[in-house]
N, C-alpha and C positions, 0 to 999 in steps of 0.2 A: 806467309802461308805456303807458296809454292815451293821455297825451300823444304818447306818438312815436308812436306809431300814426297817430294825427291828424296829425301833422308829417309823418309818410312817405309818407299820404293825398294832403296838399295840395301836395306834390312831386311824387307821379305824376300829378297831375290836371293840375302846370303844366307837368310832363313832355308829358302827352298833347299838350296845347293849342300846344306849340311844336311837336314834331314833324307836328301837323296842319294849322300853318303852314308847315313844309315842305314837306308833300305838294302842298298846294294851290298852291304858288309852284313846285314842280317840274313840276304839270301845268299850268300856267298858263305857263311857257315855251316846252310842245308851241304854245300856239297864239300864231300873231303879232299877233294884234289883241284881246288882252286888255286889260283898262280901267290905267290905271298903276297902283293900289294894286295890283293881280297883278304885274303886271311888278316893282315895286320888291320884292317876296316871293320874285320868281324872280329876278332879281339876288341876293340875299340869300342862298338855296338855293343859286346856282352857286358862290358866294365862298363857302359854309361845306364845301359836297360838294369843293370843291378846295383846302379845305385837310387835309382829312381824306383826300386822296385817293383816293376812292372811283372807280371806273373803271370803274362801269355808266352805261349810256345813262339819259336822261331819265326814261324811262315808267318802265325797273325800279328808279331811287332812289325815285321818286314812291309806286312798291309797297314799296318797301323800310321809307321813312317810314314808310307806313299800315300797316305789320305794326306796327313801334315802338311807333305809335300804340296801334294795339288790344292788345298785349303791358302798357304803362303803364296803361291804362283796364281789363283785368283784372285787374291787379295792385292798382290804385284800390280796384275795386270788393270785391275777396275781404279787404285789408284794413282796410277801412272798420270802424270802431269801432260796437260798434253798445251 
């Protein structure tokens, strides 16, 4: 049992860490002169938001992401094996 725990753990933690890579490439497309490592994350963002069909504007996937975000990083945290 405390295996998967730790397994479910280190899942939502890389859960978190992608979706907070989407946040940051979805707000990094609001602006035109971000460095390319952002732009290549918001390329990345818009090819993954359009295949999933999502059909909010930029700013509220970017909110949408960092809800996921902080949803996986509670869920991290409360099952963290102790």
């Amino acid at each position: 049992m405390r295996a998967a725990l730790t397994l479910l753990t280190a899942l939502l933690v890389g859960s978190a860490l992608v979706l907070a890579g989407l946040c940051l490439g979805a707000l990094a497309s609001l602006n035109g002169a971000s460095p390319p490592l952002l732009g290549a994350l918001s390329a990345a963002e818009t090819v993954l938001s359009g295949r999933l069909h999502l059909g909010l504007e930029t700013f509220w996937r970017s909110l949408t992401w960092a809800g996921l975000c902080c949803v996986c990083v509670w869920f991290a945290a409360y099952l963290k094996p102790r």
